[in-house]
N, C-alpha and C positions, 0 to 999 in steps of 0.2 A: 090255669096255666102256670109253672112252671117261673122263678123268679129268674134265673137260667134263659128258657124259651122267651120270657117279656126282652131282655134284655135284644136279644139277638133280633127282634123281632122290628124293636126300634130303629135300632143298627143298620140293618137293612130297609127300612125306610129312609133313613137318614143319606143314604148313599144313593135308594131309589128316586128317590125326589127331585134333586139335582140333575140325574141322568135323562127322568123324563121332562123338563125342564129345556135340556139343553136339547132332546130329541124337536121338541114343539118350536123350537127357535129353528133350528136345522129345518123343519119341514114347512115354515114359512115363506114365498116367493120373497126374494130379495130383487130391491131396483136401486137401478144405478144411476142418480141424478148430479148430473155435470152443469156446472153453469159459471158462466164468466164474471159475474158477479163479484162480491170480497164478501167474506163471511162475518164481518163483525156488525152487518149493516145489513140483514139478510132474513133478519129470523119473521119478519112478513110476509115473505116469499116462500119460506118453508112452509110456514100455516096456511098458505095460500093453498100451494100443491097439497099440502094434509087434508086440507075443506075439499078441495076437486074430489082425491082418494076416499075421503067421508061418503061422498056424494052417489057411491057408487056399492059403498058397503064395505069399506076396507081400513082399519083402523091401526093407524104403526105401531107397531108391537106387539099386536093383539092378531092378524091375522095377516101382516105385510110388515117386511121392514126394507129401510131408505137408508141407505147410504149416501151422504151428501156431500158433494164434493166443489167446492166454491174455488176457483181460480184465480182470483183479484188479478185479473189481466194476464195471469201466466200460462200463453196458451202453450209454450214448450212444454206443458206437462200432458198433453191431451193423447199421445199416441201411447205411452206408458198406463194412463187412467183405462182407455178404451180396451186395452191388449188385456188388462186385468179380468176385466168386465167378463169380455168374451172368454179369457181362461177359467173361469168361474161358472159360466154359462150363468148368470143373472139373467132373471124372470125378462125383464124390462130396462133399455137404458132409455133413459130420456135426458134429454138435452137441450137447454135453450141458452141466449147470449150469443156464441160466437157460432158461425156460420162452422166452423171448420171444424167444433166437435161432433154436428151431424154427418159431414163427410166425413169424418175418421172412422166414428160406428161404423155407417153405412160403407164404408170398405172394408173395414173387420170381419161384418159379419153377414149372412143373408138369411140366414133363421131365427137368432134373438130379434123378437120386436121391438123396434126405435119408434121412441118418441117425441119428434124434435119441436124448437122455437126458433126459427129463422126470420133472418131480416131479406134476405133476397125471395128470388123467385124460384119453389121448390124445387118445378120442373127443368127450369134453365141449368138449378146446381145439380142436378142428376141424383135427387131423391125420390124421386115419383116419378111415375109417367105419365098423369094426369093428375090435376087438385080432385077433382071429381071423384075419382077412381084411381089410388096411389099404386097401388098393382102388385107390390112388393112387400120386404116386409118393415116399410118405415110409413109414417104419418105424421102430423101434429098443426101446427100454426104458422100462419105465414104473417110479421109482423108489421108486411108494407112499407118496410126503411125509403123504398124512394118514394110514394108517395108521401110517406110523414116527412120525409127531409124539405120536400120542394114546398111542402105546406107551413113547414115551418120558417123557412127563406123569409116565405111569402109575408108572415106574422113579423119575423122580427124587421123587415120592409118598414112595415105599419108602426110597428115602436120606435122605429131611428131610422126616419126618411132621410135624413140628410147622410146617412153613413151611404157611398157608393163604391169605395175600394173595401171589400171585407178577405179578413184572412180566414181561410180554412183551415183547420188543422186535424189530419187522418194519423192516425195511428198505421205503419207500415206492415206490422206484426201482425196484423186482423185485415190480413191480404181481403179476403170476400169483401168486408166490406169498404176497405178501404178504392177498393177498384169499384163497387159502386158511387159512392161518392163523388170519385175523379170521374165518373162516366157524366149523371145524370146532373150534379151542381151547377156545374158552368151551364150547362145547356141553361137552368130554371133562372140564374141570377141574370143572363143575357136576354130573359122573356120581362126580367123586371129591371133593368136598366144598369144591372149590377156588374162589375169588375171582381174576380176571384184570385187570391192569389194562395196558393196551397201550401202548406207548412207541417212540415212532419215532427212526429213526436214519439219513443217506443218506453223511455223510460222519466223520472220524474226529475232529471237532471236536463233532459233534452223539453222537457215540458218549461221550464223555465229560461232554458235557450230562445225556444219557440216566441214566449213573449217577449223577450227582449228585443229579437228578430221583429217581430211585427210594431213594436214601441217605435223601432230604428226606422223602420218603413214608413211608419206614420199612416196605417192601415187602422181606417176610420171604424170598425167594429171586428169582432171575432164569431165565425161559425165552426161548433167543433162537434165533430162526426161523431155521432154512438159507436162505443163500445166501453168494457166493461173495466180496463185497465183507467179510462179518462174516468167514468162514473167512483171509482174507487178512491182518484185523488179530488175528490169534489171540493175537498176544504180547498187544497197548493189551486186550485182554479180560479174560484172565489176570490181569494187572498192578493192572486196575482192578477186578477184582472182589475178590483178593486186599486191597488197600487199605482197600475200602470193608466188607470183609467178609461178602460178599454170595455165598451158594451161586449158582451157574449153570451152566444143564445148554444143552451143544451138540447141534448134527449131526452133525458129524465132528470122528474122532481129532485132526486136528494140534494144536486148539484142550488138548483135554487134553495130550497130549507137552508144550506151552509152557506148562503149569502150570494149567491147567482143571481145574474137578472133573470133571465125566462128559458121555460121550458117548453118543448113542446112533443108526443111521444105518445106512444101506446103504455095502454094501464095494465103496467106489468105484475099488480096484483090477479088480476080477472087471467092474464094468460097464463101466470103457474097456476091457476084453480083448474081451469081448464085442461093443460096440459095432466094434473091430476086424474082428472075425470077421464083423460084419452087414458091414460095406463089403468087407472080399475077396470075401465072396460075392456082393454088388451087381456087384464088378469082373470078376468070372468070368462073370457073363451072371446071373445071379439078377432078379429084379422087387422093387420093396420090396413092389408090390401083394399078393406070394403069400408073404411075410415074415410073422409073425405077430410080433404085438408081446409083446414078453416083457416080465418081470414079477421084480423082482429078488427074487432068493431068499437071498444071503448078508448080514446083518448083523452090524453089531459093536458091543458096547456094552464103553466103556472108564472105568473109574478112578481118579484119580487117588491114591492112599491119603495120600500128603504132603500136598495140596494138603486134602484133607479132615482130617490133625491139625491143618492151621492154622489152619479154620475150627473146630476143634471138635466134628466132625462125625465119629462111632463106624459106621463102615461092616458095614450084620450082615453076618452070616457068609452069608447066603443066595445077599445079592447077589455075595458075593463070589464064590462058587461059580458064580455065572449069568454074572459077566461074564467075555468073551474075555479083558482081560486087565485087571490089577490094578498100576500103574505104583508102584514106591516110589521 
């Protein structure tokens, strides 16, 4: 060959390579994962979903890629995120965290398959028309918020019998769930002798309003609703209930880890693996239609033991035994 022909020869490799490179990227299904979560405290929940996608024969990068889109409480961004999705026609959205990114999909779109993580009741939010048999083309997890709330009442009951006036505090912005909360709480604290009094919060300036409003009240513990804006400010929670001296029972762990008394919630590692596992199998040819919606079965209720000698607060032995884990 020719010292001429080598050259050229290279060259056009050089330039081939790259092209099929970028073709093999291109012909990869892309999914679109939304979640209410904050991204800097998150990369568990991404390997979670990647284990699920593993689980099924799909490996990001390699024969799927995920676009990851973390909200830290900013659901104003959800109808911008979802309109993209659908202009793009993405393989797959899935969506867990806030109730209102599976309805935005699920008005978007009726032929991209959704994958959602909801805290209500699928059928009630008009994503399915049966858990059994979702019928359409959405599917995923139902997280149980009101049985885990009224369950969790019940626990933080058991830690601070003497607390009877407890403050609630819903976030306004995460309407679903905050309308659950108002719905089923009062009902669960009035089975257990408890007085509720409800306290809103949308930004981390009103989060600090909130306490000081309940300090003023003289409101003997704090219950504060899941969602993903409150889980984000886990430390200003911590910080500010430790302050004001105010017991307060969460969702989720991380809020305890940054010095929270107790948590109690669904193991939101196991449902991005799962939620994982439902989109491989969406991308293998599956229907969400013949998907049945599941129903989370793993929970964690965590402790703080420190955080409760500072309140003063004698942890029985009972609870301690019951809970997954006991933080010193």
């Amino acid at each position: 060959m020719k010292r001429r022909e080598f050259i050229s020869l290279l060259a056009g490799a050089a330039v081939a390579w790259p092209l099929a490179a970028r073709a093999q990227q291109a012909a990869m299904p892309t999914v679109g994962l939304v979640s209410g979560r904050w991204a800097d405290a998150s990369a568990r929940h991404a390997a979670a979903f990647r284990k699920g996608l593993n689980e099924t024969g799909y490996v990001e990068g390699q024969n799927v890629m995920v676009e990851y889109h973390w909200l830290d409480g900013r659901y104003d961004r959800l109808p911008s995120l979802i309109a993209d999705f659908v202009s793009r026609r993405v393989a797959v959205i899935a969506t867990t965290g806030p109730t209102a990114a599976a309805q935005a999909a699920k008005a978007a779109t009726t032929t991209i398959p959704i994958v959602f993580g909801v805290g209500g009741d699928p059928v009630t939010l008009g994503l399915v028309a049966s858990l059994a048999r979702p019928g359409g083309n959405a599917t995923g997890i139902s997280f149980l918020t009101q049985e885990i709330a009224a369950k969790r009442l019940g626990l933080f009951h058991d830690l601070v019998p003497k607390a009877t006036r407890i403050a609630m505090l819903v976030n306004p912005a995460n309407r679903p769930i905050a309308e659950l909360m108002l719905r089923d709480i009062p009902e669960a604290a009035r089975a257990l002798g408890l007085q509720i009094q409800v306290v809103n919060a949308s930004t981390s300036r009103e989060i600090e309003a909130a306490f000081a409003t309940i300090a003023r009240d003289r409101a003997d513990a704090l219950f504060v609703a899941p969602d993903g804006f409150f889980n984000a400010r886990r430390v200003q929670f911590a910080t500010l209930a430790t302050h004001y001296r105010i017991p307060a029972a969460y969702g989720q762990r991380e809020v305890v880890e940054a010095g929270g008394l107790m948590s109690y919630g669904t193991d939101l590692l196991d449902n991005y693996r799962q939620l994982g596992v439902y989109t491989g199998q969406i991308l293998k040819g599956a229907k969400p239609a013949d998907l049945p919606v599941l129903q989370s079965t793993k929970f964690e209720f965590v402790i703080n033991a420190q955080t409760a000698r500072l309140l003063g607060i004698e942890v029985p032995n009972a609870l301690q035994l019951l809970a997954d884990e006991v933080i010193e």
